[in-house]
C-alpha positions as CSV (number, residue, x, y, z in Angstrom):
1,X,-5.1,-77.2,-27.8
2,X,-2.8,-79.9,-29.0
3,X,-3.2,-81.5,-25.0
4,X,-6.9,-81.5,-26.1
5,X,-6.4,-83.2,-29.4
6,X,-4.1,-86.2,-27.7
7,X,-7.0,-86.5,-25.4
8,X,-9.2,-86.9,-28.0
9,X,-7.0,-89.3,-29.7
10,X,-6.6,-91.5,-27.1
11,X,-10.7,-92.2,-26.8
12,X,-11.1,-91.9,-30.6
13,X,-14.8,-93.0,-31.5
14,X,-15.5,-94.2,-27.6
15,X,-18.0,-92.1,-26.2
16,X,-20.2,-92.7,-23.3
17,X,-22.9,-91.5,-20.9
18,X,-21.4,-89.0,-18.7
19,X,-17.9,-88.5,-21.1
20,X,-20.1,-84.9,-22.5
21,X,-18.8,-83.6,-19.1
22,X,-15.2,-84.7,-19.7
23,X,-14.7,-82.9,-23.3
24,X,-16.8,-79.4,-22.2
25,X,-14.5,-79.6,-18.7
26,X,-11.6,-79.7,-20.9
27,X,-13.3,-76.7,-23.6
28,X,-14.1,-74.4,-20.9
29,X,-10.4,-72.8,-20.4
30,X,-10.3,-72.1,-23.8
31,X,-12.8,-69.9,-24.4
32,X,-12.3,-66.2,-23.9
33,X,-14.3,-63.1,-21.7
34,X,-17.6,-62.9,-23.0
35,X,-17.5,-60.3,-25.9
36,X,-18.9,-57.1,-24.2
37,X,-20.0,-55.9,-27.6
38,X,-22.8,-58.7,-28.6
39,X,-25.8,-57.7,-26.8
40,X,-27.8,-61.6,-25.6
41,X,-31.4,-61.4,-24.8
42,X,-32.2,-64.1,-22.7
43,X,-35.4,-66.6,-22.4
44,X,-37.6,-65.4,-25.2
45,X,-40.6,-68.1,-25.3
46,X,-40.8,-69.2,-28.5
47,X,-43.9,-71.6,-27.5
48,X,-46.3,-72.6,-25.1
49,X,-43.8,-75.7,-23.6
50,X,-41.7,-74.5,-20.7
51,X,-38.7,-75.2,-22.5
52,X,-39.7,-73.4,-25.5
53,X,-37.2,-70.8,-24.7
54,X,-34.1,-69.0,-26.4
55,X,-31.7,-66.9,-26.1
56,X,-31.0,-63.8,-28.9
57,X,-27.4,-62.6,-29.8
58,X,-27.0,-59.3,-31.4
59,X,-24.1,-58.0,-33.4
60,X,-22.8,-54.8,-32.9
61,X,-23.8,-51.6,-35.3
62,X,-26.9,-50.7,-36.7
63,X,-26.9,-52.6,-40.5
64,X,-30.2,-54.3,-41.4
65,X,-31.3,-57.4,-43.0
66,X,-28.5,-59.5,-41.7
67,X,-28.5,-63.2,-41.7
68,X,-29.7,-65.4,-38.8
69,X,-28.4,-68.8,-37.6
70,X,-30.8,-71.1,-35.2
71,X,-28.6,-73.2,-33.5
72,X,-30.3,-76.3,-31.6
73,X,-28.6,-78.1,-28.8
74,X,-28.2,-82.3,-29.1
75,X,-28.5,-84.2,-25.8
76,X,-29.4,-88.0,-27.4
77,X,-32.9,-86.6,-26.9
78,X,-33.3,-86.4,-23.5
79,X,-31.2,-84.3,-22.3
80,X,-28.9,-80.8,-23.1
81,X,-29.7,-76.9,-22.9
82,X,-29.0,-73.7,-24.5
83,X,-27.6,-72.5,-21.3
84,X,-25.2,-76.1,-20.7
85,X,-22.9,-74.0,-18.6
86,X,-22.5,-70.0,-19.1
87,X,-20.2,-70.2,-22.0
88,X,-21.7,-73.4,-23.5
89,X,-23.4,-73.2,-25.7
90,X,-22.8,-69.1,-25.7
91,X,-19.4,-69.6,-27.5
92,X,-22.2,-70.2,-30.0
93,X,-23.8,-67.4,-30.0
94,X,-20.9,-65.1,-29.6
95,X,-19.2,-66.5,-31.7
96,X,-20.9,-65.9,-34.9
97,X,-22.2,-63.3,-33.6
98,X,-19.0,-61.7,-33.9
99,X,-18.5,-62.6,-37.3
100,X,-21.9,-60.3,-38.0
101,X,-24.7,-63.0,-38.3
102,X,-27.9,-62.7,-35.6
103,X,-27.5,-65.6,-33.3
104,X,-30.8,-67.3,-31.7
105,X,-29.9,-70.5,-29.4
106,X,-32.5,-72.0,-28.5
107,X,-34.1,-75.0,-26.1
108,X,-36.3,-77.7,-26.8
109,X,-38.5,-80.2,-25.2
110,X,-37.2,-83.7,-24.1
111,X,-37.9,-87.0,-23.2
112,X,-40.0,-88.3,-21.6
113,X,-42.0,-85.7,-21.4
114,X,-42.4,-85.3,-25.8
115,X,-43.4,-87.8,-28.5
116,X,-42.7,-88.0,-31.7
117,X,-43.1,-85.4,-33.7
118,X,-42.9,-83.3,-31.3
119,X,-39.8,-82.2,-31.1
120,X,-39.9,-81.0,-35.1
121,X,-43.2,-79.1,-33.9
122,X,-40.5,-77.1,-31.5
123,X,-38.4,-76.6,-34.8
124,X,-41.6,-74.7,-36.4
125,X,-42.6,-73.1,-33.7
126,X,-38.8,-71.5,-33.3
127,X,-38.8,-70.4,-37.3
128,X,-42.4,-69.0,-36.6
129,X,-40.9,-67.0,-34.0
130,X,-37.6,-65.8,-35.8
131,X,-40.0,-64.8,-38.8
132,X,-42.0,-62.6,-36.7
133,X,-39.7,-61.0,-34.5
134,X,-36.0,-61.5,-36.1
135,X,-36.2,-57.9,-38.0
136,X,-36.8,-55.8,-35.2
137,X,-34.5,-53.3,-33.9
138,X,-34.3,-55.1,-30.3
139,X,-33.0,-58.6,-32.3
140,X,-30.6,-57.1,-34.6
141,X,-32.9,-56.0,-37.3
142,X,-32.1,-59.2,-39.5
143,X,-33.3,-60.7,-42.7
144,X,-36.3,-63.0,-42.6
145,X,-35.2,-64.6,-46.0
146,X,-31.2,-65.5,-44.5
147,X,-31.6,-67.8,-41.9
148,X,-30.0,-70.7,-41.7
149,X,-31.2,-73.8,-39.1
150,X,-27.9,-75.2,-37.8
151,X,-28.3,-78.7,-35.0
152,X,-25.8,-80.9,-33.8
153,X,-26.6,-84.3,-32.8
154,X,-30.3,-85.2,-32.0
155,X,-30.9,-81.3,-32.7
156,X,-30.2,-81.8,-36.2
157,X,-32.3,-84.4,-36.1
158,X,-35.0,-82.7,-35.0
159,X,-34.7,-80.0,-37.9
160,X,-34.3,-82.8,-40.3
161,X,-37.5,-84.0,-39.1
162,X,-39.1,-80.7,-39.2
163,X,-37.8,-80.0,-42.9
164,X,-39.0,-83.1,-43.8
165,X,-42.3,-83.7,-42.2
166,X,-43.9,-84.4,-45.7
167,X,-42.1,-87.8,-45.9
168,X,-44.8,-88.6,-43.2
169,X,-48.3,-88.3,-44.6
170,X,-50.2,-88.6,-41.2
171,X,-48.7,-85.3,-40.0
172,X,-50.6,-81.7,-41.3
173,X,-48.8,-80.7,-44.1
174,X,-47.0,-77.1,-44.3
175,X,-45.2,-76.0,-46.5
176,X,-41.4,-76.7,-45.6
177,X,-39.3,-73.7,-46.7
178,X,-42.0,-71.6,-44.6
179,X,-40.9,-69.8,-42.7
180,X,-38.1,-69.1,-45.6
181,X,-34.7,-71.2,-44.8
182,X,-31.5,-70.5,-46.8
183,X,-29.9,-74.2,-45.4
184,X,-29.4,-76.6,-43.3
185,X,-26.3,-77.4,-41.0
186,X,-26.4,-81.0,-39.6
187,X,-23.5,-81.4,-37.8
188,X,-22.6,-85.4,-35.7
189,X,-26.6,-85.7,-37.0
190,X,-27.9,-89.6,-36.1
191,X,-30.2,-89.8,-39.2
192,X,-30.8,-93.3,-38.3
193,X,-30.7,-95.5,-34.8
194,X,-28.7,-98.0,-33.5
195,X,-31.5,-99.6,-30.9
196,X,-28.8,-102.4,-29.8
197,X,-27.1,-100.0,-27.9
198,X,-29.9,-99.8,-24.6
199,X,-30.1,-96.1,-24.1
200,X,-30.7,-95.5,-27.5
201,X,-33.7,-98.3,-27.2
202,X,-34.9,-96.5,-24.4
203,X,-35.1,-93.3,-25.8
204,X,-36.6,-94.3,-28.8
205,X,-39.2,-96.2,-27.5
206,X,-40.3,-93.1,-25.8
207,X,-40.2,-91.1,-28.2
208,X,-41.8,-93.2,-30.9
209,X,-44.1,-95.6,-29.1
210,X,-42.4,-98.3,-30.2
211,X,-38.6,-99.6,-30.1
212,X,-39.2,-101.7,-33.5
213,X,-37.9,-100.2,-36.9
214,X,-40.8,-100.7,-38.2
215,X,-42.3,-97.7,-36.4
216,X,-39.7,-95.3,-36.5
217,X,-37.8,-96.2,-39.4
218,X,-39.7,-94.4,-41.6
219,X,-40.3,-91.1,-39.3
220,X,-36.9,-91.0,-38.6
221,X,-34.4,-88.2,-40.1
222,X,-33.8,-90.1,-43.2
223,X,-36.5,-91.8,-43.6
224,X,-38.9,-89.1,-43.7
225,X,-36.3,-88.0,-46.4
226,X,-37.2,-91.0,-48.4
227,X,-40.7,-91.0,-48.7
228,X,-41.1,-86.9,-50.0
229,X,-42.9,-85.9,-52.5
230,X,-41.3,-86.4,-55.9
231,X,-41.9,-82.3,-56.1
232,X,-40.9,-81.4,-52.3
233,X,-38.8,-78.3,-52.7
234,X,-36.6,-79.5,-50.2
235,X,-35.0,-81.9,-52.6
236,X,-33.8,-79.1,-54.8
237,X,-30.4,-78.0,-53.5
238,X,-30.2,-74.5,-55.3
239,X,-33.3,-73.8,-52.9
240,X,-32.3,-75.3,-49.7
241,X,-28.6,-76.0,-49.4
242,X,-27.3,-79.0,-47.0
243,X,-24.2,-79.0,-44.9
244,X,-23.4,-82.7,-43.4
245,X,-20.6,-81.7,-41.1
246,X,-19.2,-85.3,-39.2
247,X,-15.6,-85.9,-37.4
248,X,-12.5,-88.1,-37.5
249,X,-13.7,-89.9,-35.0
250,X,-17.1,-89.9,-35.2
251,X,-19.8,-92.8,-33.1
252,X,-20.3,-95.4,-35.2
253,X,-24.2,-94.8,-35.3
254,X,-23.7,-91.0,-36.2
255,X,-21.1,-91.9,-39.1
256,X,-23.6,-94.6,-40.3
257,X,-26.6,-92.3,-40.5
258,X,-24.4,-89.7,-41.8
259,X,-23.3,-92.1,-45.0
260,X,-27.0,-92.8,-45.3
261,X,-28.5,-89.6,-45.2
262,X,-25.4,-88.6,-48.1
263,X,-26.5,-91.4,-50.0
264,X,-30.5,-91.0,-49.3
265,X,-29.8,-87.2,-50.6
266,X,-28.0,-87.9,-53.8
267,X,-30.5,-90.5,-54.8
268,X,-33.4,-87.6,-54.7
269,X,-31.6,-84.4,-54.8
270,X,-32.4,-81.8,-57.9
271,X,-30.6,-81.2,-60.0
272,X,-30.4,-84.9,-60.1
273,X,-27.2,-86.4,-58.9
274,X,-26.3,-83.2,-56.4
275,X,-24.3,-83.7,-53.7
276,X,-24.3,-82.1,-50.4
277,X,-21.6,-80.3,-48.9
278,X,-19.6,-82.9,-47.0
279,X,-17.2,-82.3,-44.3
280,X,-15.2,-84.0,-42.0
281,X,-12.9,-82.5,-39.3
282,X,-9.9,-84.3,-38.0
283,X,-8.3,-84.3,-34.8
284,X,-12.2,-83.9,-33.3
285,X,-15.0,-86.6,-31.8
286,X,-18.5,-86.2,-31.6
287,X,-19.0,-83.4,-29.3
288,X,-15.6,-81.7,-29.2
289,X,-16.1,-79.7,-33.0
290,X,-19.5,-78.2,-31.5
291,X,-17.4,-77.0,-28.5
292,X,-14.5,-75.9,-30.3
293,X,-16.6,-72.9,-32.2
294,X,-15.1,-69.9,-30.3
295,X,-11.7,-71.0,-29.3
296,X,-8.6,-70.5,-31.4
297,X,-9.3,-74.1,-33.2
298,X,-10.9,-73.0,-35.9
299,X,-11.2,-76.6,-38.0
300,X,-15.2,-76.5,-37.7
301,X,-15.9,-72.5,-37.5
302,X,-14.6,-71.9,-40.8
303,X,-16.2,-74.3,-42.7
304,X,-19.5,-73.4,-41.1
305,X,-18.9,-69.2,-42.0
306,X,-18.1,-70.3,-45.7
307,X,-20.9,-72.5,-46.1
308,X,-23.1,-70.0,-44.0
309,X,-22.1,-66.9,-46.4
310,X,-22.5,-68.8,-49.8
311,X,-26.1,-69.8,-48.5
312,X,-26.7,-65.6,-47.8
313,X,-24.6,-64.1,-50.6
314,X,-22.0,-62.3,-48.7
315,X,-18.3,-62.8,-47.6
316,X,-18.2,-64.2,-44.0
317,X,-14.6,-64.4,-43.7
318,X,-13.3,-65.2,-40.5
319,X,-12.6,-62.4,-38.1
320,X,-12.1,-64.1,-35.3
């Protein structure tokens, strides 16, 4: 591990186009057998889009109403998959799994081929499905009122702009914490853009119709945020708990957004003055944390289990 750590300290916040392949290539060794005792149901269409597909994994023994974590992939928007490699991202899955909670990994659509909000429509449609299927036997029997959404990178983004559609009052309203959600996980989250960087300009204009702030400034993560509804339930954080997870060396545009969204959410958050649970994890970049859930590094896992149980009521102490 510590020959992964230098590594990482030697590119500190520098991460480019292709460098995902570098740090999973380096994660892959680490990661042990596939647990033979989590059952994973593969491909489960959650939608009508060919990428609206996940994967299900199941925690041993027969106990009901567990809790449920969605995990969504990040890719910058265009690209990523549940199924990266075989063990990435199943050292998700397995992973928590193992500590007892019903895992669902799931895909999304990309661009080019989705606009805005499309994307957040995929969010819905993936808590519509856990709500009507998560309880049954085949999936674990788990509890429709403990799941928590968890993204990384432009995944979290996309729940963000699923949780907070309401801060856009062109979109059909619905009600946000419906399908019930205990929290949110938003872990390396860009709740903002840097369009100087050209890829990022690229994919933006795709996605938004327009590269110009003016367009998706206010549909993006955190701007949605700031234009809900003084009585949005999503501002009260004894209803829907945030975890803003970041690293050491973060990319600047992730860190920024992530300061924004902090500040965005203490502005508005109920009681007033809350503050999100905010955590940063040395020794890690922007991918590396994500990929470290599962290996003996357990800097990010547990954080996320604590904040995971005190959203569901129950100890989740780390057992692996």
């Amino acid at each position: 591990m510590e020959a992964v750590f230098s590594r990482i300290a030697q590119e500190t916040t520098n991460f480019a186009l292709g460098d995902e392949d570098i740090w999973r290539e380096l994660y892959e060794p680490l990661y042990p057998d596939p647990p033979s005792n989590i059952a994973v149901i593969r491909d489960e269409r959650y939608g009508p889009a060919e990428r609206n597909r996940l994967d299900v994994f199941v925690p041993p023994g027969d106990e009901a109403s567990r809790p449920v974590l969605l995990f969504v992939h990040g890719g910058g928007f265009f690209s990523g998959d549940k199924l990266w490699t075989e063990k990435v991202y199943s050292n998700i899955g397995w992973f928590f799994a193992q500590n007892g909670i019903i895992t669902v990994v799931a895909n999304h659509q990309l661009v080019p081929h989705v606009q805005y909000p499309g994307g957040a429509d995929d969010m819905q449609l993936v808590r519509e499905w856990i709500y009507s299927n998560i309880a049954l036997d085949k999936y674990g029997r788990g509890s429709t009122d403990k799941v928590i959404l968890f993204g990384h990178s432009s995944g979290g983004a996309h729940i963000a702009m699923n949780l907070y559609a309401a801060g856009d009052t062109a979109r059909v309203y619905k009600e946000p914490l419906f399908p019930p959600v205990a929290g949110a996980i938003y872990l390396d989250v860009p709740f903002w853009f840097d369009t100087r960087k050209p890829l990022r300009q690229k994919t933006i204009r795709s996605y938004y119709g327009s590269d110009s702030e003016l367009i998706w400034g206010p549909k993006s993560p955190v701007g949605l945020f700031q234009r809900l509804p003084d009585n949005s339930p999503v501002l009260d954080s004894q209803k829907l708990p945030i975890y803003i997870g970041t690293v050491e060396w973060e990319v600047p545009e992730t860190a920024d957004g992530a300061v924004m969204f902090f500040n965005a959410y203490r502005a508005r958050s109920k009681p007033s003055g809350t503050l999100p649970f905010f955590h940063v994890v040395k020794k890690h970049n922007h991918l590396s944390n994500v990929l470290s859930i599962g290996t003996k590094d357990n800097s990010q896992s547990r954080p996320l289990l604590e904040f995971i149980g005190s959203c569901v009521g129950r100890d989740l102490s780390l057992k692996l």
